[in-house]
ZAMARGU-4260 file (C-alpha; in steps of 0.2 Angstrom, whole numbers, plus 5000, padded with zeros to 4 digits):
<rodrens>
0) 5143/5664/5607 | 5125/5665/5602 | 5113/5657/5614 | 5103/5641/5606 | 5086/5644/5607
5) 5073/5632/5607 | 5058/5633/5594 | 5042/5634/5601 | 5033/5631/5586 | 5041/5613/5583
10) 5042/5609/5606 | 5030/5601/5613 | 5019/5615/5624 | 5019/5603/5636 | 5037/5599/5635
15) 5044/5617/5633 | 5031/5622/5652 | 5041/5608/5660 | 5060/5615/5657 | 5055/5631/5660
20) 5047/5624/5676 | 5064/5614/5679 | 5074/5629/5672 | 5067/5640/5687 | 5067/5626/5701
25) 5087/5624/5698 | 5090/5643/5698 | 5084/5644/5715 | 5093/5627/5717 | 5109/5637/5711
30) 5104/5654/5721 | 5104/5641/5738 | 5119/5634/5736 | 5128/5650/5731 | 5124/5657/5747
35) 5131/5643/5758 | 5146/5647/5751 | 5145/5668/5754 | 5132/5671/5767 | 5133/5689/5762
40) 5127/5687/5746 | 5114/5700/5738 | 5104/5690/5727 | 5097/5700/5710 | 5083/5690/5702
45) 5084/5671/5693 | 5075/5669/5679 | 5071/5654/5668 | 5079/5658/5648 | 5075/5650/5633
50) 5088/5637/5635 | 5095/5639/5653 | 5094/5651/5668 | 5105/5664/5676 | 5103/5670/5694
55) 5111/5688/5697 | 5121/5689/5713 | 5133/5702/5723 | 5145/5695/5731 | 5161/5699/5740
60) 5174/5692/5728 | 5172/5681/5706 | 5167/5667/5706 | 5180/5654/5699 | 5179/5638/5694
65) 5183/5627/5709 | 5166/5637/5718 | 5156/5632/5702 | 5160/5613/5706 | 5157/5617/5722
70) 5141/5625/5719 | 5138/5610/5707 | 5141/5597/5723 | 5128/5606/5736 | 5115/5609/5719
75) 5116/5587/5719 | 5117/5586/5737 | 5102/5595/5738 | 5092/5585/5722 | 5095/5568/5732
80) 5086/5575/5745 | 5071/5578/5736 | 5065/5593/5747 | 5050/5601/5740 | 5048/5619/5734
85) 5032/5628/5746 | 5022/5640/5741 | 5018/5655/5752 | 5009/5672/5749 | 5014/5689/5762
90) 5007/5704/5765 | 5019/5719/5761 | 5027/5722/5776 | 5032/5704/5781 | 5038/5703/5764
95) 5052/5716/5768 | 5055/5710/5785 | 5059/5695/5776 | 5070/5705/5763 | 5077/5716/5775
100) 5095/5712/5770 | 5091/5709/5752 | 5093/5727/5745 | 5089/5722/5728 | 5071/5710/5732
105) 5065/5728/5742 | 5069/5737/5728 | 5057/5722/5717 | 5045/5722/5732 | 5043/5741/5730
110) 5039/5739/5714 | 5026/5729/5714 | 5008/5736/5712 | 4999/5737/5730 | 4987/5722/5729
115) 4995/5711/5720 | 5000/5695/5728 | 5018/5695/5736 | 5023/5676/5734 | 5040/5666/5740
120) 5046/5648/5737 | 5055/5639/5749 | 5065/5624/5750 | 5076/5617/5766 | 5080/5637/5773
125) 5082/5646/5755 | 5069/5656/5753 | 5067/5670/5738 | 5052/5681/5732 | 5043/5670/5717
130) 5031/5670/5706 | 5034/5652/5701 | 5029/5642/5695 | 5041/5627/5701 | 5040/5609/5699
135) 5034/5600/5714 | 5052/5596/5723 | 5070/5598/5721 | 5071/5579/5716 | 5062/5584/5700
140) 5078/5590/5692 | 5084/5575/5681 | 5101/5586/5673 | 5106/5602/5674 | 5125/5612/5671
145) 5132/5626/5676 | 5141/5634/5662 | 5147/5653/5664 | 5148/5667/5673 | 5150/5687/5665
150) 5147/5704/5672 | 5128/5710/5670 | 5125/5727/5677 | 5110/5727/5690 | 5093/5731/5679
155) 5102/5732/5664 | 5108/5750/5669 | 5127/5754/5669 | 5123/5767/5683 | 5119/5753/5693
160) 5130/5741/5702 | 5138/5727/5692 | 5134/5710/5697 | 5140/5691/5693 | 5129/5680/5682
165) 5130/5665/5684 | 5121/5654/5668 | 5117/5635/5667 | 5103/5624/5659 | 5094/5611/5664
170) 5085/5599/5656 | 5073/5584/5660 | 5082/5571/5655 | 5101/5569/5656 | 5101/5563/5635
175) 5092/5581/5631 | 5105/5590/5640 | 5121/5580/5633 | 5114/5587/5617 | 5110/5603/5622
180) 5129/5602/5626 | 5134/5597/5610 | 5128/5610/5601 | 5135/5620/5612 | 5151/5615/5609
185) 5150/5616/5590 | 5143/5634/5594 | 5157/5638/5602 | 5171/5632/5588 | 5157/5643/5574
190) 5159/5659/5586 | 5157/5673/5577 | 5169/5683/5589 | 5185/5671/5587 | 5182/5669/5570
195) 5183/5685/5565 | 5200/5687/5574 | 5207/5672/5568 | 5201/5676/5548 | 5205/5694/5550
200) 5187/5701/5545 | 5184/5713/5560 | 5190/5719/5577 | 5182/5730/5591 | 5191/5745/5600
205) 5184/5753/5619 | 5186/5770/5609 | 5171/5765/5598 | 5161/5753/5610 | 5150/5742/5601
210) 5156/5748/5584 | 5165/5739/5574 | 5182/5740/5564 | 5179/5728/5546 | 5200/5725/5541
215) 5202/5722/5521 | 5194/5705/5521 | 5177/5710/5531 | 5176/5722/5521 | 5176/5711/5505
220) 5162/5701/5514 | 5152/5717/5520 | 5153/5722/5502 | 5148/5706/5492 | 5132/5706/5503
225) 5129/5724/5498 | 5132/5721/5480 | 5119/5704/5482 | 5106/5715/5488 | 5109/5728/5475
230) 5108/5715/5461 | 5091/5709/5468 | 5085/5727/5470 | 5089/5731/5452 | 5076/5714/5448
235) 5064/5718/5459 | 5060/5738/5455 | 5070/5746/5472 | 5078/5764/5469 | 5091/5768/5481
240) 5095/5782/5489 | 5105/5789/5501 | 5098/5800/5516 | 5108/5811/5530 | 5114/5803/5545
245) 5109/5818/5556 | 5092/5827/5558 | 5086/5842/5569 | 5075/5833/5582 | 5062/5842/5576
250) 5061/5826/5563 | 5060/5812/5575 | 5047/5823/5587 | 5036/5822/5572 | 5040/5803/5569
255) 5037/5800/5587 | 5055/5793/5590 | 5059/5807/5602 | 5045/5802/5613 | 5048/5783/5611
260) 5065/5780/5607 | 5074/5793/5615 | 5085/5783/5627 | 5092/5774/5612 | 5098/5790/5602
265) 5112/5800/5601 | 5109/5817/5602 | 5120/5833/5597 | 5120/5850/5604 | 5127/5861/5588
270) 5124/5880/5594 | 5106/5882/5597 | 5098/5866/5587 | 5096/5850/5595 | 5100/5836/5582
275) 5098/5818/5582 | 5109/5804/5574 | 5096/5792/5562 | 5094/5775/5573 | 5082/5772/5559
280) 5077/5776/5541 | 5057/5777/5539 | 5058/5794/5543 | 5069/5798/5530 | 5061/5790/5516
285) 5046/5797/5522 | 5051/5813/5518 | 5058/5808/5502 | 5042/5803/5497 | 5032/5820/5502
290) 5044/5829/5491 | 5036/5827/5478 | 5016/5825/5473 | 5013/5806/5468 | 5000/5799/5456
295) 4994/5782/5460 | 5001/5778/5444 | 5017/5780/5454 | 5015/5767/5466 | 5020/5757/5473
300) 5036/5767/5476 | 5047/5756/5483 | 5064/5765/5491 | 5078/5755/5497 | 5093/5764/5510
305) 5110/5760/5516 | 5113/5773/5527 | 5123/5769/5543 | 5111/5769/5560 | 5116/5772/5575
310) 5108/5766/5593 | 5113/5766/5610 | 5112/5749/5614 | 5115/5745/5632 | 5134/5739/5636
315) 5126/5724/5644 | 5116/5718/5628 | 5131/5721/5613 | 5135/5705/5608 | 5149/5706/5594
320) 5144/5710/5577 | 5126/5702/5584 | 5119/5718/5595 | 5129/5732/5589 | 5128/5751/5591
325) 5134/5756/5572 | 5128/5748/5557 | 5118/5748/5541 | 5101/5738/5536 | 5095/5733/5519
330) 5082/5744/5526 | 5066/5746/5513 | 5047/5754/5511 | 5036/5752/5501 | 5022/5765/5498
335) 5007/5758/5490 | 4991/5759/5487 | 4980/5750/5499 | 4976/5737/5486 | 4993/5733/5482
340) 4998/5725/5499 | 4997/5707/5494 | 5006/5709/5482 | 5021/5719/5487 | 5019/5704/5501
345) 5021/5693/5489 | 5036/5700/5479 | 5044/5703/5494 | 5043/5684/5500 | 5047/5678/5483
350) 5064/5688/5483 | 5066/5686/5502 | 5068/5664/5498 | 5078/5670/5484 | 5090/5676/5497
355) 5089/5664/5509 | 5093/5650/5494 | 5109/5658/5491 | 5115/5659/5509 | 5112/5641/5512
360) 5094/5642/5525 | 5080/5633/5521 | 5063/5631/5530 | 5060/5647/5538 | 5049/5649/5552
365) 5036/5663/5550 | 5024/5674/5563 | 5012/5681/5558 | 5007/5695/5570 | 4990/5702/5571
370) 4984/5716/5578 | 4985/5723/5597 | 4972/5731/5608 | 4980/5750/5609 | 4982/5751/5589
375) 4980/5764/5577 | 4969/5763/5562 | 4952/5757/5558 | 4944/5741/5561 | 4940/5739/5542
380) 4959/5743/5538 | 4965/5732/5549 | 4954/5719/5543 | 4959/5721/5525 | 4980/5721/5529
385) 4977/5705/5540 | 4968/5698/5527 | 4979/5702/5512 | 4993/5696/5523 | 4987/5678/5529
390) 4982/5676/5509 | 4999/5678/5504 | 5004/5667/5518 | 4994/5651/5513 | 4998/5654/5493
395) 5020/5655/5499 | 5016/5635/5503 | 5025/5641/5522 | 5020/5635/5537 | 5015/5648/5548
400) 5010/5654/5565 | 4996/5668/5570 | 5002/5677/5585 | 4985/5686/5590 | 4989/5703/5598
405) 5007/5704/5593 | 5008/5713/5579 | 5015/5733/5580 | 5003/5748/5584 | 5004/5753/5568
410) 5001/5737/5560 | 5002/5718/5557 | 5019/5710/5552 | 5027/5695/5545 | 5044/5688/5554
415) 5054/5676/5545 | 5067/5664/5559 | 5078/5652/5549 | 5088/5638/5554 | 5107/5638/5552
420) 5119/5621/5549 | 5118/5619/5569 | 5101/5623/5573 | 5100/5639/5581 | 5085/5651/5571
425) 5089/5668/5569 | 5077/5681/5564 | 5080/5690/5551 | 5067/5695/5537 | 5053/5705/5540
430) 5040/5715/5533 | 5028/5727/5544 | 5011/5738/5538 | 5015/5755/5545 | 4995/5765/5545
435) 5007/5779/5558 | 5021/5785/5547 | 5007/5790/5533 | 4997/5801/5546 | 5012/5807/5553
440) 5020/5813/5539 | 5003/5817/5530 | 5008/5808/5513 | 4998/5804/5500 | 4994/5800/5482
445) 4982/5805/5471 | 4969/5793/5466 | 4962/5789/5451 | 4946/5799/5455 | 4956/5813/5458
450) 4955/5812/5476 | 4971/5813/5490 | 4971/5796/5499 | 4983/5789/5512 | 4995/5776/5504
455) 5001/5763/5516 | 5020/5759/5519 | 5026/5744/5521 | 5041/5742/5531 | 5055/5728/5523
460) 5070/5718/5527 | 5078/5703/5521 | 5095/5702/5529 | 5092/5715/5542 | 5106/5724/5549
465) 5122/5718/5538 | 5134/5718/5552 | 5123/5706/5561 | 5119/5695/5545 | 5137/5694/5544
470) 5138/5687/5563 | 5124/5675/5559 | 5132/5670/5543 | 5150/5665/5551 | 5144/5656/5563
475) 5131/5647/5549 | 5146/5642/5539 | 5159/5641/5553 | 5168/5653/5544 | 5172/5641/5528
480) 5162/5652/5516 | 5155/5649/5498 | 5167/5654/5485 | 5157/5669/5481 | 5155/5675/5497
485) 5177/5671/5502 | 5184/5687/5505 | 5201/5676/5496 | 5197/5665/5485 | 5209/5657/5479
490) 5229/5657/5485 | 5246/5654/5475 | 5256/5646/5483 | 5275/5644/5475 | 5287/5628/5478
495) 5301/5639/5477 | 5308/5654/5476 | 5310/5653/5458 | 5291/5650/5454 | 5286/5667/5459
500) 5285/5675/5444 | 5275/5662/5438 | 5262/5662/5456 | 5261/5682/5451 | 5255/5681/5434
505) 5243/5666/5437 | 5237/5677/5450 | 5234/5692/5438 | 5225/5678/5425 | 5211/5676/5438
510) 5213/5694/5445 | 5207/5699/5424 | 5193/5686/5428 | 5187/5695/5443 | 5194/5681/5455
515) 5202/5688/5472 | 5217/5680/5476 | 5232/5682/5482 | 5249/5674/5483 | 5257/5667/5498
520) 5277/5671/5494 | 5282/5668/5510 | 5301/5659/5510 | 5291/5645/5520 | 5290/5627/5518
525) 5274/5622/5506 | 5264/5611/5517 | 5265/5626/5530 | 5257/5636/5516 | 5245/5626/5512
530) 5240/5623/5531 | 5239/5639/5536 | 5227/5642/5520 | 5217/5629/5524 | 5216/5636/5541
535) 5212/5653/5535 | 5200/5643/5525 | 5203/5649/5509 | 5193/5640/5495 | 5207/5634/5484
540) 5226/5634/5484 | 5233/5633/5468 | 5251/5625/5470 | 5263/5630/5454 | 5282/5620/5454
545) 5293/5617/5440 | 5284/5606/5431 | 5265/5620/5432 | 5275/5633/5425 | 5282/5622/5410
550) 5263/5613/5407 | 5256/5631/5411 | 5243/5622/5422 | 5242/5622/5444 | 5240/5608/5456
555) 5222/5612/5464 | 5217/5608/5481 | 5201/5612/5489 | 5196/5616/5504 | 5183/5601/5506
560) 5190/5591/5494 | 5205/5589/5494 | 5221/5585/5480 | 5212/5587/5464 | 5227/5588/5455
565) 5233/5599/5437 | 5221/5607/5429 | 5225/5620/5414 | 5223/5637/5417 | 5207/5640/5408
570) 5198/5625/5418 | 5201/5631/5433 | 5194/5651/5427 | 5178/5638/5420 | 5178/5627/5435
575) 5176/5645/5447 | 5164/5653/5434 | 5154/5640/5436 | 5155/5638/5454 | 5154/5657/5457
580) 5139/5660/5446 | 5128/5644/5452 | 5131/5653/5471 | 5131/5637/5480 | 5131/5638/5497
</rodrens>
């Protein structure tokens, strides 16, 4: 299940530094009373999250249920006593007399820059090495829940020890977290993970970790987003191409991902050449690009890839389709001119809503990140794609926030977060000014004095990685997709035995009309048919009996609206024309 985050940009500041406050308070709350139950424990660290907390802990058996409620009785006991949370600041080696059997706080402790204050918090006899900040007593945490526990290995390194994580929330009032909780619980009946079991789109196997297995109907979906994006490459002026999925490291030295990115590559010895599996395309296209010598009547030059990526995500952060290891981007750049920016940025926005339209999200929320302190580039290039970009902002109409300092090394950048029906924001477009790969790669065009210049690229995506676009989008429709996007459309279902011939060849009707359907001709009762459809949740099911096969019509029932009784043949192929072509989400 994907976490709900809370939006910064919409919370009150105020509001969102007093849950994180609360949020920290109740995971040392949490961390306390975990340990009266297992003296023993090794306590990890415990964090505030953007909707929760999690304390990381070693202990000598899992946790179950009962010791959460348990947990959950002490945490209460200790909120009516209203103890408060004291601040103190150690030198180095009381702090580690202090830590002396907490293995994993001297491993922080050692970590920790010499002169830097070493700081605890206390309340009653728990103490833990802190930061903060806290709010001023236990008493100060209105609502809170404990809610799962998982594995999380220590550090996020599987050649550590594995630990228990135990999450929860907390919140300041106790109608905020019944909320929180509600859409919790709709996230859970939209997950991604279930869904994709029970609709038969996709599976995972432990001999491809992280990789996954898209059966017939996932791969319908995968494809039909595919085919979406093709369509608005073909309006937008994109050429495709398709690039190796293996390169001799020499490439990704050059591109600086060997030195950067290594731990997130798979490499491959083959004889005496060390080689590298593409985690990314830029490189790639780069090279496209050089081969041949480019005018600026060229540009921009806008390249669009679907090769399959591969990166070694850590076991601990995969998250179903989500955080993968294999998967494929509607991965662009554009290389232009430098005057051209804007309006590439602008093309790009224009077809990015486009997109967004058809799948249903509405009111984005944009960053606009601006330029760091170790940066590449000069000053006066910098100001000019800062410019071009906050201009292209405030002509889109969208509301938008600066994030001074945030932006890449090697250039500012746009990211788009949307909303989906429950809430959550995802992000998922985003376009980046790339002054490195240009330098790297030595690219350039020829100007119309006849001088070489540097063009500039601009890295592009609208859905991002298709694998996880198709997580978010499950979960954004609960898995009762748009006709055009239903793996089935449409299902037959014959009375009787006797009908069949007649369910096949009104299938192959809609089939001719590029329809997918299929007919259920299982020797099952009808309303089991049409519940297990519904359950699938097929768009339409298209009942044909005696009396559909002498009018040459079917009974129609929709998935949201129900019985809409006989239609002829050539209104239902009209009725899903329509309905496909409009793309209504």
């Amino acid at each position: 299940m994907a976490q709900l985050k809370e939006n910064p940009t919409k919370a009150d500041p105020g509001l969102v530094e007093l849950r994180q406050r609360i949020r920290h308070s109740a995971a040392h709350l949490m961390a306390d009373a975990v340990t009266r139950l297992f003296p023993e424990a090794k306590l990890g660290v415990g964090p505030p999250t953007e909707d929760g907390f999690y304390y990381d802990l070693d202990l000598p058996r899992p946790l179950t249920s009962e010791d959460l409620e348990r947990v959950t009785a002490i945490m209460e006991e200790t909120i009516a006593e209203d103890l408060p949370y004291v601040l103190e600041e150690h030198d180095r080696g009381e702090m580690r007399r202090l830590c002396h059997d907490q293995p994993y706080k001297l491993e922080l402790i050692d970590e920790i820059p010499e002169g830097e204050p070493l700081t605890t918090y206390t309340h009653a006899a728990f103490t833990d090495l802190c930061q903060g900040p806290h709010v001023a007593s236990t008493g100060e945490i209105p609502a809170f829940k404990l809610l799962s526990v998982a594995g999380a290995y220590w550090r996020g390194s599987e050649d550590r020890p594995m630990l228990q994580r135990v999450y929860g929330t907390a919140f300041e009032s106790r109608e905020s977290l019944n909320a929180h909780l509600q859409r919790l619980e709709e996230a859970e009946k939209r997950d991604h993970r279930r869904l994709g079991r029970e609709l038969d789109l996709f599976l995972f196997d432990p001999i491809a970790p992280a990789s996954p297995f898209f059966l017939p109907k996932g791969a319908t979906l995968y494809g039909l987003l595919t085919d979406y994006v093709r369509g608005l490459y073909k309006r937008y002026g994109y050429q495709e191409v398709i690039t190796p999925e293996i390169f001799s490291t020499d490439l990704w030295k050059r591109s600086g991902h060997y030195q950067n990115y290594l731990e997130n590559m798979y490499l491959i010895q083959a004889g005496e050449q060390e080689y590298g599996v593409k985690p990314m395309n830029c490189p790639a296209h780069a090279l496209v690009y050089a081969s041949q010598l480019h005018s600026y009547r060229d540009l921009p030059l806008r390249i669009a890839d679907f090769g399959r990526l591969h990166r070694f995500e850590r076991s601990g952060v995969t998250h179903g389709l989500t955080r993968v290891r294999s998967f494929s981007q509607d991965d662009a750049h554009i290389f232009c001119a430098p005057d051209q920016v804007a309006e590439e940025v602008r093309g790009f926005i224009t077809m990015l809503m486009e997109s967004y339209r058809a799948f249903g999200f509405t009111a984005p929320v944009v960053y606009l990140s601006l330029r760091p302190d170790k940066r590449i580039g000069s000053d006066e290039a910098w100001d000019r794609a800062e410019a071009a970009l906050t201009e292209v902002l405030a002509e889109s109409g969208l509301d938008y926030e600066p994030k001074p300092g945030e932006g890449a090394f090697y250039g500012p950048k746009i990211d788009f977060f949307v909303p989906d029906a429950i809430g959550r924001e995802w992000q998922l477009g985003t376009i980046q000014l790339d002054f490195s790969l240009p330098e790297r790669f030595e690219l350039e065009y020829v100007a119309p004095d006849g001088s070489h210049r540097r063009p500039v690229v601009l890295h592009r995506a609208m859905l991002g990685a298709i694998e996880r676009f198709m997580g978010v989008l499950i979960e954004h429709y609960g898995g009762a997709f748009p006709l055009w996007l239903a793996p089935v459309q449409a299902v037959v279902i014959p009375i009787a035995d006797r009908h069949h011939g007649y369910a096949a060849a009104l299938a192959e009707t809609l089939r001719r009309q590029n329809f997918r359907v299929e007919v259920d001709g299982r020797n099952e009762r009808m309303n089991l048919k049409i519940r297990e459809a519904q359950l699938q949740k097929t768009p339409y099911m298209l009942v044909v009996g005696d009396r559909e096969e002498k009018e040459g019509t079917a009974s129609v029932r929709g998935r949201d609206a129900g019985n809409a009784g006989p239609r002829s043949i050539d209104e239902i192929v009209s009725a899903l024309t329509e309905e496909t072509r409009n793309k209504r989400a």
